[in-house]
C-alpha positions as CSV (number, residue, x, y, z in Angstrom):
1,X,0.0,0.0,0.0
2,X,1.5,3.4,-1.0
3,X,2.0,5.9,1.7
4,X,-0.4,8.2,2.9
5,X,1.4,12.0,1.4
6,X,0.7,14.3,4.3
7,X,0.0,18.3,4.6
8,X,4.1,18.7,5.3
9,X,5.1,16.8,2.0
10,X,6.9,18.6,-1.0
11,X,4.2,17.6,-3.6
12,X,1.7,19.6,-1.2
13,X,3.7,22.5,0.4
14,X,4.9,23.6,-3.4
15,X,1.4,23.1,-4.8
16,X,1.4,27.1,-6.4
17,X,-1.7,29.1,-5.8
18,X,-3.9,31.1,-7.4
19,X,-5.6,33.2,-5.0
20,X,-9.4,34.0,-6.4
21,X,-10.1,36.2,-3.3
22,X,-13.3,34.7,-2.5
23,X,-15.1,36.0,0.7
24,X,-14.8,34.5,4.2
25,X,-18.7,33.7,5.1
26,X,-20.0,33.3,8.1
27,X,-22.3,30.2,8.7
28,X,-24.3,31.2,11.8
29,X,-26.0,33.2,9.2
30,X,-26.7,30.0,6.9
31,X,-29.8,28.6,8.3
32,X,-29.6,25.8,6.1
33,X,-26.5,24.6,8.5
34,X,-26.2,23.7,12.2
35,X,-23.0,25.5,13.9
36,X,-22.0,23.4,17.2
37,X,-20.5,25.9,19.8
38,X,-18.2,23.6,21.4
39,X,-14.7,25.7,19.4
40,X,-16.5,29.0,19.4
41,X,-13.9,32.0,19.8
42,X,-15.0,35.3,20.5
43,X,-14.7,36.8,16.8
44,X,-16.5,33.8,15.5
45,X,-13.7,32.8,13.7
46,X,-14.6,29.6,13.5
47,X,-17.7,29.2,12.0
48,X,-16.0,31.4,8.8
49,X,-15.4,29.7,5.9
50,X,-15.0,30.4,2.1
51,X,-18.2,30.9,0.1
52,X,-17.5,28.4,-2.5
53,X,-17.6,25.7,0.7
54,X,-20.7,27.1,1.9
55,X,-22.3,25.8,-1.5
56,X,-20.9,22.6,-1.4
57,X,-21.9,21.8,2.4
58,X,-25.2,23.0,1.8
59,X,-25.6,20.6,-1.4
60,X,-24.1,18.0,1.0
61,X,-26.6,18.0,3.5
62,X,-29.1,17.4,0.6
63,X,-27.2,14.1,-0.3
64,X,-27.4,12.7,3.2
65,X,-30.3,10.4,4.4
66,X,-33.4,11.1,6.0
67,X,-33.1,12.6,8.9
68,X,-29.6,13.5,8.9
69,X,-27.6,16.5,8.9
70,X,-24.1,18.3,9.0
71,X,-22.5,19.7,11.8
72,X,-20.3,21.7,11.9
73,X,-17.4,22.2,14.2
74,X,-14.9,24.4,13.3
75,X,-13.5,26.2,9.9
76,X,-11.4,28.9,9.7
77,X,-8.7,29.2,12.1
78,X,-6.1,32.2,12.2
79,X,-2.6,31.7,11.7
80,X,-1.6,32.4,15.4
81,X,-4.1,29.7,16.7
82,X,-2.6,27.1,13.7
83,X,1.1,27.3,14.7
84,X,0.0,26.7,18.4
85,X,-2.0,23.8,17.7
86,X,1.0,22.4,15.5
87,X,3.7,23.2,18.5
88,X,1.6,21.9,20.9
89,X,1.3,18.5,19.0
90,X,5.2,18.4,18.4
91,X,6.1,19.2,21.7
92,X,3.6,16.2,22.9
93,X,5.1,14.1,20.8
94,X,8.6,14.8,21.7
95,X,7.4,13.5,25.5
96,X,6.4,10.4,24.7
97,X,8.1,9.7,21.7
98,X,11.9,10.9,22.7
99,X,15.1,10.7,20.8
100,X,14.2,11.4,17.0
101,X,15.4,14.8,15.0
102,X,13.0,18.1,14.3
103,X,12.4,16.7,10.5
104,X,10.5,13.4,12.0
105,X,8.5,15.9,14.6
106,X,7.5,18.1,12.0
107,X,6.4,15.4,9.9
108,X,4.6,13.3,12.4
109,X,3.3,16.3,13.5
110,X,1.7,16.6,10.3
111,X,0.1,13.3,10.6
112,X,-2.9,15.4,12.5
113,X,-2.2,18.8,12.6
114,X,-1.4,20.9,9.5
115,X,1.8,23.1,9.2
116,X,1.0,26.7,9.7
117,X,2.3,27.3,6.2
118,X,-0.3,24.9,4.5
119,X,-2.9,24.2,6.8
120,X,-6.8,24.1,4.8
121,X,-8.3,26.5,8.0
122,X,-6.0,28.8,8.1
123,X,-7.0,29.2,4.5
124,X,-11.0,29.1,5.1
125,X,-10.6,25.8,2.9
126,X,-11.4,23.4,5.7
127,X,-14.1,22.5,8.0
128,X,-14.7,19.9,10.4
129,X,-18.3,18.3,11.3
130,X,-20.2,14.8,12.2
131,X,-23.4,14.2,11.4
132,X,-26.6,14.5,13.9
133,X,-30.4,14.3,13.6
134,X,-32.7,17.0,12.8
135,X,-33.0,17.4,16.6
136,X,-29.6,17.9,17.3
137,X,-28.1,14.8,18.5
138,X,-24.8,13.5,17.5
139,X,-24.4,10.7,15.6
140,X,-22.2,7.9,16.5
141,X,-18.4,8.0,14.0
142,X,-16.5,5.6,16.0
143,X,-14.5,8.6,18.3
144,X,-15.3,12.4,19.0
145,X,-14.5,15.2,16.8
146,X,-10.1,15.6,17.5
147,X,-10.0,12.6,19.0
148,X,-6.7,11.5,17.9
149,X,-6.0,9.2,20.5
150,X,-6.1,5.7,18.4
151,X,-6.0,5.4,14.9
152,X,-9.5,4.7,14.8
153,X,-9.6,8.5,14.2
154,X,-9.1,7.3,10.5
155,X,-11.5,7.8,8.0
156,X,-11.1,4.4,6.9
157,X,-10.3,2.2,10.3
158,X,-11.8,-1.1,10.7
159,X,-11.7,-0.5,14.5
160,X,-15.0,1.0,14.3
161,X,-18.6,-0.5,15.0
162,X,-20.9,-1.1,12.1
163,X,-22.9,1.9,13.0
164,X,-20.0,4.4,13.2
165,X,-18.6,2.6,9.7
166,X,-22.2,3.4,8.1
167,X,-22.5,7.0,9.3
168,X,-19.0,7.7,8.2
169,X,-20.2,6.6,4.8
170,X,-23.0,8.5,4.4
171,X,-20.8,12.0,5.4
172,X,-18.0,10.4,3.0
173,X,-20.6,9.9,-0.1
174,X,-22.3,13.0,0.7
175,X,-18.9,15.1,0.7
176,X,-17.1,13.6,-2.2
177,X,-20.5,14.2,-4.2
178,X,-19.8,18.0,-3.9
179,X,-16.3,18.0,-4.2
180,X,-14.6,18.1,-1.2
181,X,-11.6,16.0,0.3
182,X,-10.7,13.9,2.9
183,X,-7.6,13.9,5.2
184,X,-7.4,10.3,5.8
185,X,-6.3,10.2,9.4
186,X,-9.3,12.6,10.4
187,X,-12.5,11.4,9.3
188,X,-14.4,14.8,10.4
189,X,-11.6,16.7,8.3
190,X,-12.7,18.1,4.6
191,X,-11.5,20.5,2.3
192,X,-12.1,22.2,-0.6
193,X,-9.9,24.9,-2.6
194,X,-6.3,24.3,-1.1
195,X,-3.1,22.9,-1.9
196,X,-4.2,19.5,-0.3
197,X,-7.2,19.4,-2.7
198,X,-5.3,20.6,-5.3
199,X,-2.6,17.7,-5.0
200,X,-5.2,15.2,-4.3
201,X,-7.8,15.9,-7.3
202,X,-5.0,16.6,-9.4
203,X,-5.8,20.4,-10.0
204,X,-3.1,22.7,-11.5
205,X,-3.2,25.2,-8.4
206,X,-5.0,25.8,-5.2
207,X,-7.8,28.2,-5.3
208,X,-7.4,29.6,-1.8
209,X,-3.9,30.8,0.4
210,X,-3.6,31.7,3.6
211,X,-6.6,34.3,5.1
212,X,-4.8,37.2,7.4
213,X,-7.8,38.3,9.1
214,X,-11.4,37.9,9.1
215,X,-14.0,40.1,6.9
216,X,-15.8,43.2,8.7
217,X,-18.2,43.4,9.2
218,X,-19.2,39.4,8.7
219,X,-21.7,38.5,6.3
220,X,-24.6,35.5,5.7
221,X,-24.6,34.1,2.5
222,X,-26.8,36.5,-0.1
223,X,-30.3,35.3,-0.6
């Protein structure tokens, strides 16, 4: 089986981009979509996400069964919060995996947590979500959102129940309908429109780079 290319390999890093300068939007103004608080900042940060996404999630939702829908966890994330999440996950590694040079860190690293440089939320590319019912209740996916605790975390792990291995097909079918990607080690991880996509469906650039800051005031998505 080939090797799994991660968010720190060369093919992704020097994917080129071609920034369209779509908008950052805002889905607590999409009522189509549910927003779980449980990564809420206080600019909102993370429920922003580029408009082109929006469309695609909303057309996913339509793809799922009965009584199902998204939700969603967290999108965009700014710079600052990406390299502490990444530094965090090295210097955890480093603890209980001791002895091994800053090229295997940052690599391993990379396994979970994107490199500042590349990472899908810092560019408003990426979102992460489950499924629930119409009522609000989660949906069983084999481990929590970010639980990367056993590598049942993957999208594709036989070390889930039959129910979690359903439901994970359903958001997988639904989400590769519209055009988004999967990062296999994160089954509530999907992106569309940056260098990951880009490497992975083959296109000749990435549509979206790094965000700096978030749009003022914040928008819904236009009638």
């Amino acid at each position: 089986m080939a090797e799994m290319v991660l968010l720190s390999d060369t093919a992704v890093v020097e994917t080129p981009v071609a920034e369209c300068d779509e908008c950052l939007v805002d889905l607590r103004g999409v009522g189509a979509l549910r927003i779980d608080p449980r990564l809420a900042d206080g600019d909102g940060a993370f429920a922003h996400v580029r408009l082109s996404v929006v469309d695609r999630l909303v057309t996913a939702q339509t793809l799922l069964p009965a009584g199902m829908r998204l939700l969603i966890v967290e999108c965009y994330r700014p710079l600052t919060l990406q390299q502490e999440y990444f530094e965090s996950h090295k210097q955890r590694l480093r603890g209980i995996q001791p002895g091994h040079d800053e090229a295997w860190y940052h690599r391993r690293a990379s396994r979970y947590i994107s490199p500042p440089e590349v990472a899908p939320h810092v560019a408003g590319a990426a979102v992460d979500l489950t499924l629930c019912t119409t009522d609000g209740s989660e949906l069983w996916m084999g481990t929590q959102v970010n639980d990367t605790d056993s590598e049942a975390c993957h999208t594709d792990s036989e070390n889930v129940s039959a129910e979690a291995a359903r439901n994970r097909r359903y958001l997988c079918d639904a989400l590769t309908s519209v055009g988004m990607v999967n990062y296999p080690t994160e089954w509530w991880h999907w992106s569309y429109g940056d260098r990951y996509w880009a490497h992975v469906t083959g296109a000749p650039t990435a549509r979206y780079g790094p965000v700096k800051s978030l749009p003022v005031p914040t928008g819904a998505v236009p009638a």
